[in-house]
C-alpha positions in Angstrom: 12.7 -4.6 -1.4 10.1 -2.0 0.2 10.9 1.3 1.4 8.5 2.7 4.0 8.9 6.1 4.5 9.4 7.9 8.0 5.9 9.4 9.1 3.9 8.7 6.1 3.0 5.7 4.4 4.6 6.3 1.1 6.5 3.3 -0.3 8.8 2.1 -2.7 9.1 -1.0 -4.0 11.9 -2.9 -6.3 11.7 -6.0 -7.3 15.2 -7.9 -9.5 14.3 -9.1 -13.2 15.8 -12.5 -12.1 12.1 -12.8 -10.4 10.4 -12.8 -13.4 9.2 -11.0 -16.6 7.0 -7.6 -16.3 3.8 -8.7 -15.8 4.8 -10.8 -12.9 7.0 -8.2 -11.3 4.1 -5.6 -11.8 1.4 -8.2 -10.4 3.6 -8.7 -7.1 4.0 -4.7 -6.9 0.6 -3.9 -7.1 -0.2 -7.0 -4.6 2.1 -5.1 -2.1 1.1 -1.8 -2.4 -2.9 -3.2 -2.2 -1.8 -4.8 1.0 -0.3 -1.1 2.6 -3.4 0.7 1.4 -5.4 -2.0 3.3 -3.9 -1.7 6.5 -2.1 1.6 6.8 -4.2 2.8 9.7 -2.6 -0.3 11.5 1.2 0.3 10.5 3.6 2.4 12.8 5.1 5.3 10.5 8.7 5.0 10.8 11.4 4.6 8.5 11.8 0.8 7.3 13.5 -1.4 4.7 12.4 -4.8 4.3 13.9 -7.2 1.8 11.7 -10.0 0.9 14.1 -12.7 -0.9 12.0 -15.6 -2.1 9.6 -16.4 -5.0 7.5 -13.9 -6.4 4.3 -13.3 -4.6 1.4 -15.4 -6.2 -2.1 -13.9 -4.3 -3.3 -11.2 -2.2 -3.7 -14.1 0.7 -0.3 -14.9 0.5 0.6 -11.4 0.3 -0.6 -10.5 3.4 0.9 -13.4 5.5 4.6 -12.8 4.1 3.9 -8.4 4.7 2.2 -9.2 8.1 4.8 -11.5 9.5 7.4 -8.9 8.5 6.1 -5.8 10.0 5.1 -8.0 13.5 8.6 -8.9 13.1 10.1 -5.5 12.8 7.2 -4.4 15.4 5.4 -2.1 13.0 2.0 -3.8 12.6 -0.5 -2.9 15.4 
């Protein structure tokens, strides 16, 4: 799950121990948070939840496709 706070950037993300032991779970968070420092000049502020339900993120490529599809989705990606 990420949190996206209303006029800020700030985020929060949770991810379930069924995903995966520590280092995998902190290797997907940092992944995600890498990707929203990238590219926060091109994401719309507003107040968001996405839920991302599938296997744990692998590579900062991959990263980016899943977060990018979701925020064009939502309409928050310039």
């Amino acid at each position: 799950m990420v949190y996206v706070l209303a006029e800020s950037l700030a985020i929060g993300i949770s991810i379930s121990k069924s995903q995966g032991g520590a280092v995998k779970r902190n290797r997907a968070r940092r992944l995600i948070k890498e990707f929203f420092r990238l590219n926060k000049e091109k994401i719309t502020p507003v107040h968001a939840v996405f839920v991302v339900n599938q296997p744990l993120i692998t590579g900062y490529d991959e990263t980016f496709e899943i977060m990018l599809k979701l925020l064009r989705k939502a309409g928050l990606y310039k």
